[in-house]
C-alpha positions in Angstrom: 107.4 84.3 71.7 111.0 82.2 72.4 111.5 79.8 74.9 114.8 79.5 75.7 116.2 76.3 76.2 118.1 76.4 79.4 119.1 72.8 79.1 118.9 69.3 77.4 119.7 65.8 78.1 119.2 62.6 76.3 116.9 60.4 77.2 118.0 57.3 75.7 121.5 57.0 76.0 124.3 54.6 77.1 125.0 57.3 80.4 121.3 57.5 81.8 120.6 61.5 83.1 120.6 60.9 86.5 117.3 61.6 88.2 117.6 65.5 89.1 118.4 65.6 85.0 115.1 63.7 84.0 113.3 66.0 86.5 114.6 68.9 85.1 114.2 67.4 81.2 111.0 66.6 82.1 109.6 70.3 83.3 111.7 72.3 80.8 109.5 70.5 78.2 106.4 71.2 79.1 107.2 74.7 80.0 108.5 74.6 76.6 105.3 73.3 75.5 103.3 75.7 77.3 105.1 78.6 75.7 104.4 77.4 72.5 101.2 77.1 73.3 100.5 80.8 74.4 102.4 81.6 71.1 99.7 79.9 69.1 96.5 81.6 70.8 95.2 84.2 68.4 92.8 86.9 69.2 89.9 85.6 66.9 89.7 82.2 69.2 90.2 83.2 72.4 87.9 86.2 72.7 85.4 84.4 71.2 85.7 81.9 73.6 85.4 84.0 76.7 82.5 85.5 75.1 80.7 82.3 74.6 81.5 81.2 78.5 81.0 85.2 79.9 77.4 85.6 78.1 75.4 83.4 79.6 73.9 83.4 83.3 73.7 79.8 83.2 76.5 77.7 84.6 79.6 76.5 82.6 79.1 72.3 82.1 83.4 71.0 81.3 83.3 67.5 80.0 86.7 65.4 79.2 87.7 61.8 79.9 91.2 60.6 81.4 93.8 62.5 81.9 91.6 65.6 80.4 88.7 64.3 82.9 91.1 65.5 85.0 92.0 68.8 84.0 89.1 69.2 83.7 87.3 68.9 87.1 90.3 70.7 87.8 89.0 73.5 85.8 85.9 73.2 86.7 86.7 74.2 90.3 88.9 77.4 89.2 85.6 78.4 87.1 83.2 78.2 90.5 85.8 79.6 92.8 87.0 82.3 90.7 83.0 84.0 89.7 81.5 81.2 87.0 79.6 78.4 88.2 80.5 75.5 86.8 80.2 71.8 86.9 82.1 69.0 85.6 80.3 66.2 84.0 81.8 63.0 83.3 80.8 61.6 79.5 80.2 58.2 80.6 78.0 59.0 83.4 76.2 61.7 81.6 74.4 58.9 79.7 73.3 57.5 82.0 71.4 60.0 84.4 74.2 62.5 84.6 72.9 64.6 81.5 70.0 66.2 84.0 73.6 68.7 85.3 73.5 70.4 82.1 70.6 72.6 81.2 69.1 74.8 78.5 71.6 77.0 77.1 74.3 75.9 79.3 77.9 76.6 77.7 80.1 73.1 77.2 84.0 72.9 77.6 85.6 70.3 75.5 88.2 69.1 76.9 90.3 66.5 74.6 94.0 65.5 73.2 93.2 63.0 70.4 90.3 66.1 69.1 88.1 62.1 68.6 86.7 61.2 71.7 83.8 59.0 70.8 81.6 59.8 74.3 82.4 63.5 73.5 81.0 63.3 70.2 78.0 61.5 71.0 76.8 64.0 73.3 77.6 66.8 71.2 74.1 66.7 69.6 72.4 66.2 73.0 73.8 69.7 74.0 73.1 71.3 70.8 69.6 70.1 71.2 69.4 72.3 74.2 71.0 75.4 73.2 74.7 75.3 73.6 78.0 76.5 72.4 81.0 74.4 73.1 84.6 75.4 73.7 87.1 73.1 72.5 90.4 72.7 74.2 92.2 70.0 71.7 95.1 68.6 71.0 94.2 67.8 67.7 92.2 71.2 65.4 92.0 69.4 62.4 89.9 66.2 64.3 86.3 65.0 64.7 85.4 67.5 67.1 87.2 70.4 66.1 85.0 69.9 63.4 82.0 70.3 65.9 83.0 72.9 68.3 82.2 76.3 68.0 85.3 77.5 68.7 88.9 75.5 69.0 91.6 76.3 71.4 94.9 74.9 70.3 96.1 72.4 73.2 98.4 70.6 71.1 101.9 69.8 71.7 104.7 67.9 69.9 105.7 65.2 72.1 105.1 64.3 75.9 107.9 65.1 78.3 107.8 61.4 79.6 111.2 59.4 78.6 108.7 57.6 76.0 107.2 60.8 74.8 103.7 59.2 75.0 102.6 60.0 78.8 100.2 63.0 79.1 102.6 65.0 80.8 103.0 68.4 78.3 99.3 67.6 77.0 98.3 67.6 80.0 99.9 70.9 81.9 98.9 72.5 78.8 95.6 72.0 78.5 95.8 73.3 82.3 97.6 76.4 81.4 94.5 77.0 79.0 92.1 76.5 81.6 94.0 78.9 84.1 94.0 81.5 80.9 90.3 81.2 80.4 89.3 81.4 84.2 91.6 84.3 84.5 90.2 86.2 81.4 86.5 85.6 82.9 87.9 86.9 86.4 89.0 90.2 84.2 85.7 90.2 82.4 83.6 90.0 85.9 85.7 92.5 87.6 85.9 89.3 90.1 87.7 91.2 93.3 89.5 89.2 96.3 86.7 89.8 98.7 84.5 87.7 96.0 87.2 84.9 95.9 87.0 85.1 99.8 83.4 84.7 99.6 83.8 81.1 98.3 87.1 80.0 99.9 85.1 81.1 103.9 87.5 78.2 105.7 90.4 78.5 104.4 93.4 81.0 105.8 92.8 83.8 102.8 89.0 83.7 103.2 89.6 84.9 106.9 92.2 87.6 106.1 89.6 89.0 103.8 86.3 88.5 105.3 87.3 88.7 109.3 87.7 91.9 110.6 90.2 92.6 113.8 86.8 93.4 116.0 85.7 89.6 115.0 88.3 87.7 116.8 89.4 90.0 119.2 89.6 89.2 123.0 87.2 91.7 124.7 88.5 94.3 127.5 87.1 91.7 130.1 89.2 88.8 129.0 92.3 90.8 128.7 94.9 91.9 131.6 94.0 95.4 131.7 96.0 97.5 134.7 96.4 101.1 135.7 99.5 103.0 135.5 100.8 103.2 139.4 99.8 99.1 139.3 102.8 97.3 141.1 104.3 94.9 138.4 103.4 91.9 141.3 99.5 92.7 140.6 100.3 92.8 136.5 102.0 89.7 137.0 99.2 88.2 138.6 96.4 90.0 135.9 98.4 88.7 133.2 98.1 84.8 135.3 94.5 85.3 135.9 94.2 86.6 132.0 97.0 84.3 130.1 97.1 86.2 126.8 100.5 87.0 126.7 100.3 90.8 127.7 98.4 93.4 129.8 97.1 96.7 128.7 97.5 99.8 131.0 95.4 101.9 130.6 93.6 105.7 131.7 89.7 105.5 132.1 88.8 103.5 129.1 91.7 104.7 126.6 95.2 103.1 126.2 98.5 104.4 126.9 100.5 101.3 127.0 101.5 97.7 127.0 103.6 95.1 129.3 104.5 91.8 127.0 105.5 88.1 128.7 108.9 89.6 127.0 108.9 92.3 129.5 108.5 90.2 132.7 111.2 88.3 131.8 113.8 91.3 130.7 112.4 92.9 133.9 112.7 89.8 136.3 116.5 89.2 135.0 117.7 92.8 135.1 116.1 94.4 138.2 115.9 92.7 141.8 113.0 94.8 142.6 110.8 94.4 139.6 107.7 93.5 141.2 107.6 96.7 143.2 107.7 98.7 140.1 104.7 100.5 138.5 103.3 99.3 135.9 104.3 103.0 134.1 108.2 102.1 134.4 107.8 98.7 132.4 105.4 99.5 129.9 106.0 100.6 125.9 103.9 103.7 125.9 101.7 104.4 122.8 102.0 100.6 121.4 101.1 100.0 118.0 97.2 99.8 117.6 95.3 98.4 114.9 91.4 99.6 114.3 88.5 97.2 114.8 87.4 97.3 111.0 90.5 96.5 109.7 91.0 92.8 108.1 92.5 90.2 109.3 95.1 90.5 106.4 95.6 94.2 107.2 96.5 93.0 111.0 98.6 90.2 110.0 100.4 92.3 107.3 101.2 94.5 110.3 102.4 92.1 113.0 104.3 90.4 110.4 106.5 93.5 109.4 106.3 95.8 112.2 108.7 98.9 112.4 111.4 97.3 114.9 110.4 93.3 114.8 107.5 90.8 113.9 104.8 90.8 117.0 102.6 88.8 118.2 100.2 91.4 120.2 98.2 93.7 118.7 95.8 95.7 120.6 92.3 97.0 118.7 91.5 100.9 119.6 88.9 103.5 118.2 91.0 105.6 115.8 90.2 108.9 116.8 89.3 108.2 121.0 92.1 105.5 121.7 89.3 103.7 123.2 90.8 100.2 123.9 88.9 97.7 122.2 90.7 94.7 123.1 93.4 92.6 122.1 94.1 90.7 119.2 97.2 87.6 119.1 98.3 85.7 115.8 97.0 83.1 117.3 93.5 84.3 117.0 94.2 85.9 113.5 95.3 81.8 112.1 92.3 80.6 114.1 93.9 78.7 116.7 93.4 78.8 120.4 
């Protein structure tokens, strides 16, 4: 693998880069260092890696101090969102009481630069002592604990990206590459689907596209305008006051032939003294767009985002086969606002 070196700038010289030529020295190395990172991962140490971490059904304990503390609580929340339970726990803490998160047989990340961190190797024969396999992630193979691990992942890289090459900056956006790679293989290897990752992100915007259906948030027949054809556009106008959704559905018995928008009233109002005395028939868009009730959220938004003519903001819900109006679903109501 080649990394192609788009460009380079000195960083000690008498002309300074200026700062948009740091920022850019700065990201090309570590995405430098990144790709010489994937370069180095052989077969043997990775799959046996995600094997370790895949065959258990216990959770995944990540330990690291610092900057890799960091990557790896960060990693430790990818693991539980993305189908393996995980925990991170903090070396100097897990003396101390901490130890009771890890259990029997629970599989250990390492996560270090030097490959010598002295709380790491002190607790390495507390978790052997219960059973477990550890995963290194380490700057440093040839080191104290790549000695101990069961399996090392190369992490290392040959300078930071900092102006005095001694920040973790590469070390550390490397060693969170690896952790990306590892949750991703495990997501591969548990045929982890997007409904699952909606099942533990329930609040956020994606977990609602996926979980949510349109017959979940939809505003019921009773809470929409809903008119007949021969309705004089002065009694819609007044449905759609009473009913301020944006829109009132015409319809026939109990199944819907068409729509009047806010856009309507106003075209309407400036292009025709006698609007109000109009039928409802003359103004509407016969056979709107419909969405079923068991489609997701992200299936309606999809939709209203790239509809035939232009985005809309309306949607009404109908039974497939009956055109049975349903109700009426907005983008507001799809984002969760009122």
């Amino acid at each position: 693998m080649e990394f192609k070196q788009v460009c380079s700038y000195p960083m000690n010289t008498a002309s300074a880069p200026s700062n948009l030529e740091l920022a850019r020295e700065v990201m090309l190395k570590e995405a430098q260092s990144i790709t010489a990172a994937a370069a180095r991962l052989t077969e043997h140490s990775f799959t046996k890696a995600v094997e370790i971490l895949l065959g258990t059904k216990n959770k995944i304990v990540v330990c690291g101090i610092g900057k890799s503390g960091h990557v790896g609580k960060k990693l430790a929340a990818t693991l539980c969102s993305t189908g393996s339970p995980a925990s991170f726990l903090h070396p100097s803490e897990a003396v101390h009481g901490d130890l009771g998160i890890h259990q029997q047989g629970d599989p250990v990340i390492y996560l270090s630069n030097s490959g010598s961190t002295p709380e790491l190797i002190a607790l390495e024969p507390i978790f052997r002592s219960r059973g477990a396999q550890i995963v290194g992630l380490l700057g440093n193979k040839e080191s104290p604990l790549g000695e101990k691990v069961d399996v090392t992942i190369d992490a290392s890289v040959d300078k930071e990206a900092d102006p005095l090459g001694i920040v973790p900056t590469a070390s550390f956006a490397v060693a969170s590459s690896l952790g990306d790679a590892i949750s991703s293989a495990l997501m591969k290897k548990r045929n982890f689907s997007e409904n699952e990752y909606a099942q533990t992100h329930p609040a956020g915007q994606l977990g609602r596209n996926l979980i949510l259906k349109a017959s979940d948030v939809l505003h019921a027949p009773n809470r929409v305008a809903c008119v007949e054809k021969n309705t004089l556009m002065k009694d819609v106008v007044i449905k759609m006051t009473q009913q301020p959704l944006g829109a009132a559905c015409v319809l026939v018995g109990n199944k819907l032939v068409g729509i009047v928008t806010d856009g309507d009233l106003r075209r309407g109002l400036q292009e025709n003294e006698n609007f109000l005395r109009l039928p409802a028939e003359s103004i509407m868009t016969r056979n709107p767009a419909t969405i079923s009730p068991s489609a997701a959220l992200g299936e309606a938004l999809h939709f209203m985002e790239t509809g035939k003519a232009s985005p809309i903001s309306l949607l009404p819900v109908v039974e497939n086969q009956t055109r049975e109006f349903l109700g009426l679903l907005r983008l507001h109501d799809i984002y969760g606002s009122n």
